[in-house]
TIFI-12110 format. One record per atom (N, C-alpha, C): residue number from 1; residue in three letters; atom name; x, z, y. Coordinates in nm, 3 decimals. Layout:
BEGIN
node num: NUM&residu: ALA&atome: CA&east: X&up: Z&north: Y
...
end
This chain:
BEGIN
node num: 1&residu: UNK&atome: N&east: 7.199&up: -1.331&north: -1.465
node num: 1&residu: UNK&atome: CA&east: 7.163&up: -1.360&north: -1.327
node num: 1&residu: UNK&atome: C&east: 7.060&up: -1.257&north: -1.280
node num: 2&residu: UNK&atome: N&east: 7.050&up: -1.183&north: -1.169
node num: 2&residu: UNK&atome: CA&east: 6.979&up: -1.083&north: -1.093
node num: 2&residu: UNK&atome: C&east: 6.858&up: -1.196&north: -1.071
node num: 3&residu: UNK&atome: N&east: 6.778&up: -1.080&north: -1.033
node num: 3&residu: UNK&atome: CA&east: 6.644&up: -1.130&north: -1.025
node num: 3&residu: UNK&atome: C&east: 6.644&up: -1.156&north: -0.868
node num: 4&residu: UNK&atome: N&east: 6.598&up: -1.241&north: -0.780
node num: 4&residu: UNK&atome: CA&east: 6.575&up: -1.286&north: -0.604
node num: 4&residu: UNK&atome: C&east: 6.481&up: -1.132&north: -0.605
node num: 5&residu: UNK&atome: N&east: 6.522&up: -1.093&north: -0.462
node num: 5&residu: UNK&atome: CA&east: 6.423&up: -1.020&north: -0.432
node num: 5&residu: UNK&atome: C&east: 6.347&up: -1.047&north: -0.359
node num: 6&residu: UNK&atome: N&east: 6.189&up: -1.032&north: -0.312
node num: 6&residu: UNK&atome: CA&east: 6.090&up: -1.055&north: -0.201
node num: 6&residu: UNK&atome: C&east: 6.191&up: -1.027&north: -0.088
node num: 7&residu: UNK&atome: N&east: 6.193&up: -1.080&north: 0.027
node num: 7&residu: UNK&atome: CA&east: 6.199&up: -1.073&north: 0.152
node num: 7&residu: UNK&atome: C&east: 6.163&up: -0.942&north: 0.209
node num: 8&residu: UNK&atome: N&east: 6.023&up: -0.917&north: 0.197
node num: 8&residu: UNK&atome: CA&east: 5.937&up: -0.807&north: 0.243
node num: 8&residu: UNK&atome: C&east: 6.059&up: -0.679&north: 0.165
node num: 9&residu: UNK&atome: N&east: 6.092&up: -0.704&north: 0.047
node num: 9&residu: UNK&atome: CA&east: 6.121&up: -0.576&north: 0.019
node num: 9&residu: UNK&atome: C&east: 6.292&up: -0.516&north: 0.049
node num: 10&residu: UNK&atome: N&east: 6.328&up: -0.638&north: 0.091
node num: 10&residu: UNK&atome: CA&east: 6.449&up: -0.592&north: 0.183
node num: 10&residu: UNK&atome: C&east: 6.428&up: -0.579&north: 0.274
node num: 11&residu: UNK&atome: N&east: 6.315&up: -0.601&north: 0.370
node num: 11&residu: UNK&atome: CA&east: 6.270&up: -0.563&north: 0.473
node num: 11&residu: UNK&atome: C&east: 6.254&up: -0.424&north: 0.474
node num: 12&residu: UNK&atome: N&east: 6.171&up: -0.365&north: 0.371
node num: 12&residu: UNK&atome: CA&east: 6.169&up: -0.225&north: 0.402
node num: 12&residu: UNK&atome: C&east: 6.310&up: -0.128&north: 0.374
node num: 13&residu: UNK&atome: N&east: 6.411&up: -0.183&north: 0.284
node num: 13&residu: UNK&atome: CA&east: 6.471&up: -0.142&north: 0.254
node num: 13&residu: UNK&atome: C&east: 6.591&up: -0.136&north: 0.382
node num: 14&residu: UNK&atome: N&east: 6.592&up: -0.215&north: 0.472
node num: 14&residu: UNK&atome: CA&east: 6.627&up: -0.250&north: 0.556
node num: 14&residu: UNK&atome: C&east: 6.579&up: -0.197&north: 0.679
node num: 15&residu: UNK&atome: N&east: 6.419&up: -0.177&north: 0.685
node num: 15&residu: UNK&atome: CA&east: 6.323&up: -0.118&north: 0.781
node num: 15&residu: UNK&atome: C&east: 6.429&up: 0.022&north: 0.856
node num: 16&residu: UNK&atome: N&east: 6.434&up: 0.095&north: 0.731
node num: 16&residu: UNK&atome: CA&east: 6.482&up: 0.257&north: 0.792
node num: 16&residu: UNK&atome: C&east: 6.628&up: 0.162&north: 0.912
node num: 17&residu: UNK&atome: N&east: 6.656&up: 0.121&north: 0.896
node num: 17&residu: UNK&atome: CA&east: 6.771&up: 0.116&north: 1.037
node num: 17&residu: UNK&atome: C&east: 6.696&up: 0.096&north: 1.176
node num: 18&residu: UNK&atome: N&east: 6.783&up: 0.140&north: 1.275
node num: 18&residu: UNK&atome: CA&east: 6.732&up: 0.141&north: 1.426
node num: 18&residu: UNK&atome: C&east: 6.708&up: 0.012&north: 1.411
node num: 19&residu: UNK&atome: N&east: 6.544&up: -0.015&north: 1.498
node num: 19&residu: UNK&atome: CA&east: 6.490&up: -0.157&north: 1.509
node num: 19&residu: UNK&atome: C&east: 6.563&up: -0.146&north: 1.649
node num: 20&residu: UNK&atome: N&east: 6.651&up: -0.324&north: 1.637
node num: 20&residu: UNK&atome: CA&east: 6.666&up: -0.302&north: 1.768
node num: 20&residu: UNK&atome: C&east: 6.743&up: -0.496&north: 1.764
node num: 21&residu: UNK&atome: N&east: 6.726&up: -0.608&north: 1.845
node num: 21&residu: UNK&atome: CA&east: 6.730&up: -0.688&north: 1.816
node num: 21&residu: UNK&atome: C&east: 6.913&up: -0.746&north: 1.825
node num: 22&residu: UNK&atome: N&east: 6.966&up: -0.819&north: 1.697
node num: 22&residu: UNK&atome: CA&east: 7.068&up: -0.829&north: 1.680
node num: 22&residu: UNK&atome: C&east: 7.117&up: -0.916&north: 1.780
node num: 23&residu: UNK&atome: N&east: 7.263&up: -0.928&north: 1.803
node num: 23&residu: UNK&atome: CA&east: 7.304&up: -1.030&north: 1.831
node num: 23&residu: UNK&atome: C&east: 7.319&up: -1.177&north: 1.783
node num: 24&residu: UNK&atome: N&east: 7.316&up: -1.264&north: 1.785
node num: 24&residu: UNK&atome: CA&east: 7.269&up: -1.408&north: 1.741
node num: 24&residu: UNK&atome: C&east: 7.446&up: -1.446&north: 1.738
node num: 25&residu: UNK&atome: N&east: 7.503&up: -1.410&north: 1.581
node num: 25&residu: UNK&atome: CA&east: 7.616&up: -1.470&north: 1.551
node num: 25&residu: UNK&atome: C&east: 7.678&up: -1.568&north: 1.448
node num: 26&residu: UNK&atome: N&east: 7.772&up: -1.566&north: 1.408
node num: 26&residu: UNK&atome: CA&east: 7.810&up: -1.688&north: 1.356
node num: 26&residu: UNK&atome: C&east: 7.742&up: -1.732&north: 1.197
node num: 27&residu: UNK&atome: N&east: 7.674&up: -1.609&north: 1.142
node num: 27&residu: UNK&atome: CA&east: 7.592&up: -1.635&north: 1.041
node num: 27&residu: UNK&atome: C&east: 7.463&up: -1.687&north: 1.058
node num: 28&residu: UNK&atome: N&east: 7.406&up: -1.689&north: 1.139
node num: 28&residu: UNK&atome: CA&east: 7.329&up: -1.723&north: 1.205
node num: 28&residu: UNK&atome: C&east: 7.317&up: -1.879&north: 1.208
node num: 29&residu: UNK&atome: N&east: 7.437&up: -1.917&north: 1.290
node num: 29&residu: UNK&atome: CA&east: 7.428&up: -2.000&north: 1.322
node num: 29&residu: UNK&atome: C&east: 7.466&up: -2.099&north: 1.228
node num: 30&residu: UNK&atome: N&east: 7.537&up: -2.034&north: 1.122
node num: 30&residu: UNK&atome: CA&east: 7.588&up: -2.132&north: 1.042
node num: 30&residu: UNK&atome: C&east: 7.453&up: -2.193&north: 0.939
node num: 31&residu: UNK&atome: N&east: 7.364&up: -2.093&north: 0.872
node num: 31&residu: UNK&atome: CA&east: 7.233&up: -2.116&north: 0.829
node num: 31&residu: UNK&atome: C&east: 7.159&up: -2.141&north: 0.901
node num: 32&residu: UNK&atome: N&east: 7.135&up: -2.164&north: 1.057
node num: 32&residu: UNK&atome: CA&east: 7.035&up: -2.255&north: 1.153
node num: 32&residu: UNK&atome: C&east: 7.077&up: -2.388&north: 1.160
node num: 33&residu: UNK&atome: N&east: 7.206&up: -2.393&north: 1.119
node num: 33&residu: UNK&atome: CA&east: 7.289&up: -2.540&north: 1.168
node num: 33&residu: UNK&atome: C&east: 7.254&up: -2.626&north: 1.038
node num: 34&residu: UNK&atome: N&east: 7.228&up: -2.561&north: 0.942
node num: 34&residu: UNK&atome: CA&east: 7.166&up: -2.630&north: 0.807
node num: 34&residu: UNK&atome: C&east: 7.036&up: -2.704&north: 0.816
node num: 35&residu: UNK&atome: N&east: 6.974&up: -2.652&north: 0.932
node num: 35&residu: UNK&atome: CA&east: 6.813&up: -2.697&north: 0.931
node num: 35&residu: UNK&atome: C&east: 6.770&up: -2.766&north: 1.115
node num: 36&residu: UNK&atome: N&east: 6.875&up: -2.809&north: 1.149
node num: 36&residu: UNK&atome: CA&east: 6.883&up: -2.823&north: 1.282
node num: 36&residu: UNK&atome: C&east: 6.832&up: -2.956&north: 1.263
node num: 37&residu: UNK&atome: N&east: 6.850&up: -3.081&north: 1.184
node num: 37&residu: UNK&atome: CA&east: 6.794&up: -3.227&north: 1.192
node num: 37&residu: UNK&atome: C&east: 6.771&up: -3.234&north: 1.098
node num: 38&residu: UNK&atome: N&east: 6.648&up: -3.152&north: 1.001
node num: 38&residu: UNK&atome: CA&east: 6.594&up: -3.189&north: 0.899
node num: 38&residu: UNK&atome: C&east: 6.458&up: -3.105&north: 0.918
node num: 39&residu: UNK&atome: N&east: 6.379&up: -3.115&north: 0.910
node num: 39&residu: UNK&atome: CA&east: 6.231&up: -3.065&north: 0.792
node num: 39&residu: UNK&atome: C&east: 6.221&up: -2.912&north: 0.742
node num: 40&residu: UNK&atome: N&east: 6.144&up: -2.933&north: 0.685
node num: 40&residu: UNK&atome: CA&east: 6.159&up: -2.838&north: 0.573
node num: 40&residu: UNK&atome: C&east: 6.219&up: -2.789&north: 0.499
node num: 41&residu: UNK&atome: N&east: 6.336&up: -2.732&north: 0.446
node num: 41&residu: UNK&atome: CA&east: 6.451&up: -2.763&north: 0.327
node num: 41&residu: UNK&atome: C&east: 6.409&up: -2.612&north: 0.258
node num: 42&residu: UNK&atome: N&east: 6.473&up: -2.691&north: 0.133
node num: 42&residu: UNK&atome: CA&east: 6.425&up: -2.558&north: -0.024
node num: 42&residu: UNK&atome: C&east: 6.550&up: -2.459&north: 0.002
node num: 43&residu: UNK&atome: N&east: 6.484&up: -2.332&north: -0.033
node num: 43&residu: UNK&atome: CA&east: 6.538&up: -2.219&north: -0.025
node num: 43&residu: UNK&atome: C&east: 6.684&up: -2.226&north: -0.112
node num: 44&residu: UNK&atome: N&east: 6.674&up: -2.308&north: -0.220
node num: 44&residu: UNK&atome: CA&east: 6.781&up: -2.358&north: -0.274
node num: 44&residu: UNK&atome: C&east: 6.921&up: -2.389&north: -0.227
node num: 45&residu: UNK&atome: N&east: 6.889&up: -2.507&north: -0.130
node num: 45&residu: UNK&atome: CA&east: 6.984&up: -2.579&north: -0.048
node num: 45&residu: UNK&atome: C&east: 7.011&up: -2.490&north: 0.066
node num: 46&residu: UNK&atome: N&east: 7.006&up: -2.343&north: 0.090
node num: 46&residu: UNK&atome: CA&east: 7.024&up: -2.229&north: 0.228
node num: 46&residu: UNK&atome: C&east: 7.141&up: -2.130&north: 0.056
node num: 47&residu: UNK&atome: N&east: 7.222&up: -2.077&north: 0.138
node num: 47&residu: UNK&atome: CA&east: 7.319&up: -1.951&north: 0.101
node num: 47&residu: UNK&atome: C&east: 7.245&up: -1.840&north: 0.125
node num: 48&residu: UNK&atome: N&east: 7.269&up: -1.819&north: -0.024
node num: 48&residu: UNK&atome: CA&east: 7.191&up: -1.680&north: -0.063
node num: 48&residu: UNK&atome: C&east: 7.231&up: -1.546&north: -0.012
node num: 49&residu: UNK&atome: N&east: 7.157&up: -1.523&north: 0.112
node num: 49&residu: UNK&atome: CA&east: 7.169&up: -1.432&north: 0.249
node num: 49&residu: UNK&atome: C&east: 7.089&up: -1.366&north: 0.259
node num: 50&residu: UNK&atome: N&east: 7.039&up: -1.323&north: 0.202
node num: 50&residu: UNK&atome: CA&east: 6.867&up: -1.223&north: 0.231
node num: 50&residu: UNK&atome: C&east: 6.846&up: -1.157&north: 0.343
node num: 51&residu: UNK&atome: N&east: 6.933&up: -1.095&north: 0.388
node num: 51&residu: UNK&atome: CA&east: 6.965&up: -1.006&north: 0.525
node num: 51&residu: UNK&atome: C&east: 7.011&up: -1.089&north: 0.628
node num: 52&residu: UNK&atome: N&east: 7.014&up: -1.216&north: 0.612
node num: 52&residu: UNK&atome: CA&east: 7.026&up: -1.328&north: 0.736
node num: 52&residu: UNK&atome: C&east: 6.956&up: -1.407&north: 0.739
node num: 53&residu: UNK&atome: N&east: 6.889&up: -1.406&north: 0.646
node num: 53&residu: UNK&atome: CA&east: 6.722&up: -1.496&north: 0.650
node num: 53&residu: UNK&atome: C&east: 6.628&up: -1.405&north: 0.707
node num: 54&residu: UNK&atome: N&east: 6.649&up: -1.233&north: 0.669
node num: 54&residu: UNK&atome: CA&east: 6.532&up: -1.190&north: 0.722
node num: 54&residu: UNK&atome: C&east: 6.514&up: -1.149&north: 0.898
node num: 55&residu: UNK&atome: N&east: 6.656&up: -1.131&north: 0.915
node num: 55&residu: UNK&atome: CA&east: 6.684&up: -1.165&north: 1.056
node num: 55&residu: UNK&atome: C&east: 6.623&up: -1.289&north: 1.142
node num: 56&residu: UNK&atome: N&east: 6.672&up: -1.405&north: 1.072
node num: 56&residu: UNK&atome: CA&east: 6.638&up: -1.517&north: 1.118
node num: 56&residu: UNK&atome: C&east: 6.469&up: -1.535&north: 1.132
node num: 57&residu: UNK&atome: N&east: 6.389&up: -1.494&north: 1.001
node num: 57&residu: UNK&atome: CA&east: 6.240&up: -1.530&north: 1.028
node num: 57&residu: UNK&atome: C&east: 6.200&up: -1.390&north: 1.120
node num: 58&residu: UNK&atome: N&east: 6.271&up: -1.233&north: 1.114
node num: 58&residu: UNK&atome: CA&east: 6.172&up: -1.156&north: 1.210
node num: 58&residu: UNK&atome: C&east: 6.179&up: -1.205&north: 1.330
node num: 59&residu: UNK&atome: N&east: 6.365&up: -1.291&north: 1.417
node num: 59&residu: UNK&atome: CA&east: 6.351&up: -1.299&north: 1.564
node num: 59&residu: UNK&atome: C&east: 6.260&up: -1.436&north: 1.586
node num: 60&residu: UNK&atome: N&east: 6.224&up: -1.508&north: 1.474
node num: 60&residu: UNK&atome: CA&east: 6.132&up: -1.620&north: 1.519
node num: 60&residu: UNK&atome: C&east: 6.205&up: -1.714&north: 1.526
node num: 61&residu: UNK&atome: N&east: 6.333&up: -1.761&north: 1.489
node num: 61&residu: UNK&atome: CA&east: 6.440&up: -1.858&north: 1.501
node num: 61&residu: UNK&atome: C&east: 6.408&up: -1.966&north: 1.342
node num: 62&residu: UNK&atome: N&east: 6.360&up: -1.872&north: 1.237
node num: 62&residu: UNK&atome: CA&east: 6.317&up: -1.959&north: 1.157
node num: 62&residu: UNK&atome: C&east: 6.162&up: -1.915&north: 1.095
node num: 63&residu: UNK&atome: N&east: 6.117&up: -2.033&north: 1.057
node num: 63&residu: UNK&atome: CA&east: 5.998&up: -1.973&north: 0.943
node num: 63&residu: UNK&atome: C&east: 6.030&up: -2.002&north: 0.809
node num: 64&residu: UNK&atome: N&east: 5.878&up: -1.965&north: 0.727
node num: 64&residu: UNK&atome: CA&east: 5.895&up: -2.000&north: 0.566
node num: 64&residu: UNK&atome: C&east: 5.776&up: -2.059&north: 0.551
node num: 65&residu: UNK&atome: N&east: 5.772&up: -2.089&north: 0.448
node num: 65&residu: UNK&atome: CA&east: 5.639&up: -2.145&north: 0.383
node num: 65&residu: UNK&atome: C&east: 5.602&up: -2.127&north: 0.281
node num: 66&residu: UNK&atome: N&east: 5.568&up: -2.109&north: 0.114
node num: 66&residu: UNK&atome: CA&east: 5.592&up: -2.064&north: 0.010
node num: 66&residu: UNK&atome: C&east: 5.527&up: -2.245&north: -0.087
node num: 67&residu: UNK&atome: N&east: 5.570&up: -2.343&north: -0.140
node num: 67&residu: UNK&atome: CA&east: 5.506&up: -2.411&north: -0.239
node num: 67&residu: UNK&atome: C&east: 5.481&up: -2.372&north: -0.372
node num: 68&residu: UNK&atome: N&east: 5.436&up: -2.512&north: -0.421
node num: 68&residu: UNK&atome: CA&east: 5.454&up: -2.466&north: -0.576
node num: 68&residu: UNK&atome: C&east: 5.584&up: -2.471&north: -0.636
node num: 69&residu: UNK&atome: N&east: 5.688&up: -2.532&north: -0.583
node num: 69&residu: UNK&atome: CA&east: 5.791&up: -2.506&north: -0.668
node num: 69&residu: UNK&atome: C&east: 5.909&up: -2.474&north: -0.566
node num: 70&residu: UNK&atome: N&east: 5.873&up: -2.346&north: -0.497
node num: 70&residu: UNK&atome: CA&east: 5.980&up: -2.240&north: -0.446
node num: 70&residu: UNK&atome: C&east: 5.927&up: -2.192&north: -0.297
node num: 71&residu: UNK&atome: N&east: 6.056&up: -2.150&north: -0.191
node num: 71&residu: UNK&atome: CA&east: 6.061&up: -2.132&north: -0.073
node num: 71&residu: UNK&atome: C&east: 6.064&up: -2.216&north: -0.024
node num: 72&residu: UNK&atome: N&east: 6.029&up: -2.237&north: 0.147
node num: 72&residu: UNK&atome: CA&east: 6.081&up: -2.344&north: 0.250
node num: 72&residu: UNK&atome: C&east: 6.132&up: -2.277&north: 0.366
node num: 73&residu: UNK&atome: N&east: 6.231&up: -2.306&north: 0.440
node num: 73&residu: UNK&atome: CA&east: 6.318&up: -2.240&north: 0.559
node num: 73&residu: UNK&atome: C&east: 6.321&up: -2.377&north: 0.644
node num: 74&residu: UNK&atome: N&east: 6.264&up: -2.375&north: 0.775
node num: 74&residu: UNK&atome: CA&east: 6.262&up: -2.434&north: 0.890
node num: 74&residu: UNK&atome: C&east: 6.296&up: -2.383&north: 0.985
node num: 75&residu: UNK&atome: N&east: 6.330&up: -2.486&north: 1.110
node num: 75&residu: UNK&atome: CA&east: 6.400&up: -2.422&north: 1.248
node num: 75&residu: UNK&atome: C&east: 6.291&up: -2.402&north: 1.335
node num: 76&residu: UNK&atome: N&east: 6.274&up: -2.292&north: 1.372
node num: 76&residu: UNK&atome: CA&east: 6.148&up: -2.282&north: 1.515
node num: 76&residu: UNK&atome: C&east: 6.220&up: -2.338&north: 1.605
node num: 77&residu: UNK&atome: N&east: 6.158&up: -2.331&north: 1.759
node num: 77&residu: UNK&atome: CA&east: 6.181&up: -2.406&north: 1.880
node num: 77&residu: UNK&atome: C&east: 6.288&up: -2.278&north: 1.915
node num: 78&residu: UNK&atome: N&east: 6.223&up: -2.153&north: 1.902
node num: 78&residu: UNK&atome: CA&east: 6.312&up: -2.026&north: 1.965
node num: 78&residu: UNK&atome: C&east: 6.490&up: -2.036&north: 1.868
node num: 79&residu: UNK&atome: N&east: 6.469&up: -2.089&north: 1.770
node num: 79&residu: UNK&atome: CA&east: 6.557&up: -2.094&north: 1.662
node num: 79&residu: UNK&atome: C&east: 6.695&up: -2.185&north: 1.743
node num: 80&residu: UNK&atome: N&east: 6.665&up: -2.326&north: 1.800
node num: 80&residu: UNK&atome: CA&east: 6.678&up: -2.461&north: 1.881
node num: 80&residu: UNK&atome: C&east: 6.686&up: -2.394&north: 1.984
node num: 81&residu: UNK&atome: N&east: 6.645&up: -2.296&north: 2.050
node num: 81&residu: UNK&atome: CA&east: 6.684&up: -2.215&north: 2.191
node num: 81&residu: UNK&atome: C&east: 6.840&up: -2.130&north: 2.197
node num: 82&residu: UNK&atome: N&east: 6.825&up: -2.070&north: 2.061
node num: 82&residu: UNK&atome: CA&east: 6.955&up: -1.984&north: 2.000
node num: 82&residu: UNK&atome: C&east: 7.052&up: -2.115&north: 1.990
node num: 83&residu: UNK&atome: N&east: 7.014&up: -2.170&north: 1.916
node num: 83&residu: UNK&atome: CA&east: 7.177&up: -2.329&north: 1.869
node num: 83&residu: UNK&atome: C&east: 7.232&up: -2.320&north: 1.991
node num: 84&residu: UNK&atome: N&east: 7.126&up: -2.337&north: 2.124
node num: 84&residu: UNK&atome: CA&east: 7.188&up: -2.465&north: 2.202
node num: 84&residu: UNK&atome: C&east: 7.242&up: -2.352&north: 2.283
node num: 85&residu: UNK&atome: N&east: 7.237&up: -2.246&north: 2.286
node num: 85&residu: UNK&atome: CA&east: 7.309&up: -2.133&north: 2.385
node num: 85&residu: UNK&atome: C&east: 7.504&up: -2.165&north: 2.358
node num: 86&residu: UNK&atome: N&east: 7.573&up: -2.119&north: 2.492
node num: 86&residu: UNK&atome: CA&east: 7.685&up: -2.132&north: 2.502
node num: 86&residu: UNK&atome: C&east: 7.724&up: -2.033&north: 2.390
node num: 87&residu: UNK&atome: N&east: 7.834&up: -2.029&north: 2.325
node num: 87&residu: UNK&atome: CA&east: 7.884&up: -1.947&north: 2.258
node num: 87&residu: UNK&atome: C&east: 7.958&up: -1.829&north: 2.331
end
């Protein structure tokens, strides 16, 4: 099994592309729709997406949190702004 990588470091690895803000699509939505009437949920219970999580926490649609025993992925309000848009 590969080792998880930091966030941050697919970020940079990721950094060199034109910053420029994505379109809000069906991956998206499918990992926001996971956290739409719940809490907090473990990084566990989210599909291992690194490059759609880091999307998701730079546009502010989700946050993290770090415990003692892992990640946490929640829906921001801007996150709940994206869902409820027409397709």
């Amino acid at each position: 099994m590969e080792a998880e990588h930091p966030l941050e470091t697919i970020g940079q690895d990721i950094g060199h592309q034109e910053r420029r803000r994505p379109f809000f699509n069906q991956h998206h939505r499918q990992m926001l729709d996971l956290l739409r009437d719940r809490d907090w949920v473990s990084s566990l219970k989210l599909a291992d997406h690194p490059g759609t999580k880091l999307v998701l926490l730079r546009n502010g649609w989700m946050e993290r949190r770090s415990t003692g025993e892992g990640l946490e992925y929640r829906l921001t309000e801007a996150g709940l702004t994206e869902l409820s848009r027409p397709r």
